[in-house]
Structure formats: C-alpha cells, structure tokens
C-alpha positions in Angstrom: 65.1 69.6 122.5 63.3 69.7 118.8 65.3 68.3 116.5 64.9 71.7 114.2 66.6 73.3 117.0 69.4 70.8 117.0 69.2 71.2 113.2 69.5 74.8 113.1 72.1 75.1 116.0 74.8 72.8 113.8 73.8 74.9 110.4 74.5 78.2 112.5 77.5 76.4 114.1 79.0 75.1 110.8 77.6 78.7 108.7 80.2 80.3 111.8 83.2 78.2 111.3 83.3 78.6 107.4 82.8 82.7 107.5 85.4 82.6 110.3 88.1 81.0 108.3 87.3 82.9 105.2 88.1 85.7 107.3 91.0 84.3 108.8 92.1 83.4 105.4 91.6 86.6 103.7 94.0 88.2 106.4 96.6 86.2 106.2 96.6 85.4 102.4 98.8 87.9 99.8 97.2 88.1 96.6 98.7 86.3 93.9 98.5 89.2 91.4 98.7 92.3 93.9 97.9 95.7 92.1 101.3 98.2 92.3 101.1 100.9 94.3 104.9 102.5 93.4 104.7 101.0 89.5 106.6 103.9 87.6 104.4 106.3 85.6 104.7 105.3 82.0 106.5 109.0 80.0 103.4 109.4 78.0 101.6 110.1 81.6 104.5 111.8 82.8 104.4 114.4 79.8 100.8 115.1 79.7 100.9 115.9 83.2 103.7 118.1 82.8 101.5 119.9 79.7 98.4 120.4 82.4 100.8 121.8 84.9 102.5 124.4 82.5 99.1 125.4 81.1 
C-alpha cells in the first residue's frame, strides 16, 4: 500500500468518527435554552387577534 492511501484511509476514518458523534450527540443532547412551544400568548396578541377576527 502507498502511504497516501494509508494517509487518506485514517483522515476518512477519523473525518467518520467525529461526524458520527456529532450526530449522536445532537440526538441525545436537549438544548440548553429550548424555544417554547405552549408559552402563553402575551394579551396584547391576544386582543389584536380578537380585533382581526371580529372585523
């Protein structure tokens, strides 16, 4: 074997490990600031939407 293909088979090798635990990492990490979903609509919303919807 060349060494360049030695070379280039441990780059590939290690380039695989690291995206493979980023992945696994992104799964199985929360975010520490996660955005809210079912965060209560603030009344000045709440009234401007009920202005659009009587209009």
């Amino acid at each position: 074997m060349d060494i360049q293909l030695i070379i280039a088979l441990l780059l590939g090798l290690i380039a695989f490990i690291y995206i493979g635990k980023q992945m696994i990492k992104q799964f199985t990490q929360t975010e520490k600031d996660p955005k809210c979903d079912n965060c209560p609509v603030p009344d000045d919303i709440q009234e401007i939407g009920k202005k659009e919807k009587g209009s």
